[in-house]
C-alpha positions as CSV (number, residue, x, y, z in Angstrom):
1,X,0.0,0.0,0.0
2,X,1.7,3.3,-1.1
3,X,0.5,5.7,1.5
4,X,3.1,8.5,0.8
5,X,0.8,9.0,-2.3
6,X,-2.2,10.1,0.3
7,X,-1.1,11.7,2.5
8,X,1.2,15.1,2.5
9,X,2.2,18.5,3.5
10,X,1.5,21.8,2.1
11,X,3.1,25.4,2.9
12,X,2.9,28.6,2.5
13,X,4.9,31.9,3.6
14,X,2.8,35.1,3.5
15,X,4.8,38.4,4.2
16,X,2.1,40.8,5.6
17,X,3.6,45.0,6.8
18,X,0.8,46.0,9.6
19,X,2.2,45.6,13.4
20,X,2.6,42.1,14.2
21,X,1.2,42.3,17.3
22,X,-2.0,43.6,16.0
23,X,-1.9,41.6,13.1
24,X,-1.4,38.3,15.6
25,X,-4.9,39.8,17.3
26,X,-6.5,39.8,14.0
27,X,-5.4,36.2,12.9
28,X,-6.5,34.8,16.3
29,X,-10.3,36.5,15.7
30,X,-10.3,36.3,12.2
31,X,-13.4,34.3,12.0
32,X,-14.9,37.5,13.5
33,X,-13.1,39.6,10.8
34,X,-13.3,37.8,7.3
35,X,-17.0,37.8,6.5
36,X,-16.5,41.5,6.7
37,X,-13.0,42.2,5.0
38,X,-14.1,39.6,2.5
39,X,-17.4,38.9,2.0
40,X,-17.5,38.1,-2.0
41,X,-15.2,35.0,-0.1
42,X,-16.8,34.2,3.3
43,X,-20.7,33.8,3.5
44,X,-20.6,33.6,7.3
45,X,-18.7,32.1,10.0
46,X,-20.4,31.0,13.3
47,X,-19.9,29.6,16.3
48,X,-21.2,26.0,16.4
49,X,-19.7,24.9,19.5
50,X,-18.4,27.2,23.0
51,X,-19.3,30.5,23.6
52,X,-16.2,32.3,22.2
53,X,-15.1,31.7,18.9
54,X,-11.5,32.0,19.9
55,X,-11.3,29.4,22.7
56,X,-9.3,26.5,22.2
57,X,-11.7,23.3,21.1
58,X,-14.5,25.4,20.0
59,X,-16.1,24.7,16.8
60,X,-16.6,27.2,14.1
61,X,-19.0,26.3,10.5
62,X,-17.2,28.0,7.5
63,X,-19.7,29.0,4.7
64,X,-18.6,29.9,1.7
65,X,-19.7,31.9,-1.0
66,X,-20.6,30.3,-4.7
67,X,-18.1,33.0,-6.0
68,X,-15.1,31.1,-4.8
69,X,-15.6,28.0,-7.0
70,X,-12.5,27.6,-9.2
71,X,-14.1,25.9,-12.5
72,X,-12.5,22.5,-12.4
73,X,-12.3,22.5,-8.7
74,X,-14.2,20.8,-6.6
75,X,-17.0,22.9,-4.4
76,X,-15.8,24.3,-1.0
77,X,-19.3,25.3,0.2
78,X,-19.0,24.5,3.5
79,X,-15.9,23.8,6.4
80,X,-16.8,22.8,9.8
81,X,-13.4,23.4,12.2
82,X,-12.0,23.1,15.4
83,X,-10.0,24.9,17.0
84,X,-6.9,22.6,18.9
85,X,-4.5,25.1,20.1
86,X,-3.8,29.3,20.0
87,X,-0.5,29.6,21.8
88,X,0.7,32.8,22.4
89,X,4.5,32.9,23.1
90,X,5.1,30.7,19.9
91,X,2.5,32.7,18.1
92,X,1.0,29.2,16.8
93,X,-2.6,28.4,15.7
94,X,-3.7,25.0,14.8
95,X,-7.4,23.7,13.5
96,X,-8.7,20.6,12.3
97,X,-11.6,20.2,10.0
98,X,-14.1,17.8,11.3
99,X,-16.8,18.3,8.8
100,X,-18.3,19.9,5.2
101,X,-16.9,19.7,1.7
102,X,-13.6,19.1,2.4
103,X,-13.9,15.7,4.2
104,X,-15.5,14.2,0.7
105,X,-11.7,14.4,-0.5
106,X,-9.4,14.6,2.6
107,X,-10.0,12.3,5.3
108,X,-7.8,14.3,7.5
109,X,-7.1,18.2,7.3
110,X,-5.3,19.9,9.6
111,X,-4.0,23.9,9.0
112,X,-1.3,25.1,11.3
113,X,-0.9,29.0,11.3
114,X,2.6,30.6,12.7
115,X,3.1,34.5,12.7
116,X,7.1,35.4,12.9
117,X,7.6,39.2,13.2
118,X,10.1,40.5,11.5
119,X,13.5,41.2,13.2
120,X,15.3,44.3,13.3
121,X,18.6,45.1,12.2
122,X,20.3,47.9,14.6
123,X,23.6,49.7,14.1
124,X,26.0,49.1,17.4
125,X,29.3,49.2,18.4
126,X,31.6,46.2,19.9
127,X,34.4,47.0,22.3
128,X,37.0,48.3,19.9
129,X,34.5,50.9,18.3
130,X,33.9,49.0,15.2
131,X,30.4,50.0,13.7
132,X,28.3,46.3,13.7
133,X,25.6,45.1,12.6
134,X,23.0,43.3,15.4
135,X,19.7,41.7,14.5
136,X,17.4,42.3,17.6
137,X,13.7,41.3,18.4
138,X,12.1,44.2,19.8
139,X,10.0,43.2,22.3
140,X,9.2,46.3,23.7
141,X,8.3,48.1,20.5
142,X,5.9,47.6,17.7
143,X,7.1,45.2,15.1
144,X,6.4,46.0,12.1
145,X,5.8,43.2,9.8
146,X,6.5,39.5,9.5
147,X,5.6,36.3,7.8
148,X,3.0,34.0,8.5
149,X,3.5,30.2,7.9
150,X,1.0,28.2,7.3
151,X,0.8,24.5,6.2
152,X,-1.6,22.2,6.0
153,X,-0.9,18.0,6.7
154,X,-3.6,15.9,4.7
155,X,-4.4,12.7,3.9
156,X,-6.6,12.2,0.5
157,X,-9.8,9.7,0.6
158,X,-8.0,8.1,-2.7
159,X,-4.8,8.6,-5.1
160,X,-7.1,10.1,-7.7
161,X,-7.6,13.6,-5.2
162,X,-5.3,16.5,-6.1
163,X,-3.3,18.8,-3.5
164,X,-5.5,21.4,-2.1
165,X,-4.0,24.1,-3.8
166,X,-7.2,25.8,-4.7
167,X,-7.1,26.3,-0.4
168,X,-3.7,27.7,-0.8
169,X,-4.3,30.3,-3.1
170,X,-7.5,31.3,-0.6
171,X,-5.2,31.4,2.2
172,X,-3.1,33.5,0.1
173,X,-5.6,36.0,-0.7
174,X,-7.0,35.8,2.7
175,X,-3.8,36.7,4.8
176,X,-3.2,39.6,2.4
177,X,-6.8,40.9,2.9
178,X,-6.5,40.5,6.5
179,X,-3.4,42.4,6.3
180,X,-4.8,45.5,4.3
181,X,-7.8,45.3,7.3
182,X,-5.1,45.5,10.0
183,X,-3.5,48.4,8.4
184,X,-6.3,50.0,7.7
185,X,-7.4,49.7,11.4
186,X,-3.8,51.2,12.3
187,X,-4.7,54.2,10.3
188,X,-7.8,55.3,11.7
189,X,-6.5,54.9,15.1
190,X,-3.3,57.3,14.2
191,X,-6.0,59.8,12.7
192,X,-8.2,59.5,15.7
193,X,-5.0,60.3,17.4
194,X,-4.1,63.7,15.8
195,X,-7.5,65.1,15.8
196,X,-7.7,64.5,19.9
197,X,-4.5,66.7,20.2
């Protein structure tokens, strides 16, 4: 039985430029967020299971809208998913899908989310004067920026299933979105600021 033909591992590194600790806020609630940012995408998002959305084990149903059918493609009308872990010093997400259109090809699907703000590079000098560079993680400062990392492990139902790259390209589209939100947010909040002083 060949089961390295079934089951795999996709990826995916989004750069995104809003703060990354706002943009780590918006990834955690984004199920809150993406009906709004991108409706023409995401129908609706609700909570099927816990009170808050966010809470680790709670169960979210993912509707979609008929505009996101790829001809060719199989449809993606509807993703039921639980959420198994937010942890916030690794900046980690992780969901499994435990019902809807994706199960009919994938008998397991499990998306794993990791933010990684960007790093700064500072000027400094070492004990004989010598201009150097230093790459530090400012903690205490707004990052600006980062990657996201997401993958996906899968197992197909049969050989005859492709690799859900049509969900790729959504998560694609979707982090950049959610981006252009988070900066957007950023900017009215600096604007809000001014006119106060």
């Amino acid at each position: 039985m060949a089961v390295s033909s079934v089951v795999g591992t996709l990826e995916l590194a989004v750069e995104f430029k809003s703060p990354a600790d706002k943009f780590w806020e918006a990834l955690k609630t984004w199920s809150s967020i993406l009906p709004e940012v991108l409706p023409e995408t995401y129908k609706s998002i609700e909570v099927v299971e816990d009170v808050n959305g966010e809470k680790n084990g709670s169960v979210t149903l993912w509707k979609m809208n008929p505009s996101t059918l790829i001809e060719g493609a199989p449809a993606m009308m509807e993703e039921k998913k639980k959420l198994g872990s937010v942890d916030e010093v690794t900046k980690t997400i992780t969901y499994s899908v435990i019902g809807g259109d994706l199960l009919k090809l994938y008998k397991t699907y499990e998306p794993y989310f990791k933010l990684i703000p960007k790093i700064s590079s500072v000027t400094a000098k070492n004990e004989d004067e010598k201009i150097v560079d230093a790459k530090v993680e400012e903690k205490d400062e707004i990052v600006e920026g980062g990657t996201v990392m997401w993958s996906v492990k899968y197992e197909k139902v049969n050989e005859m299933v492709p690799e859900p790259n049509m969900v790729k390209g959504m998560i694609f589209k979707t982090i950049l979105i959610l981006d252009e939100y988070v900066l957007s947010k950023q900017k009215e909040v600096v604007t809000s600021d001014k006119k106060d002083e």
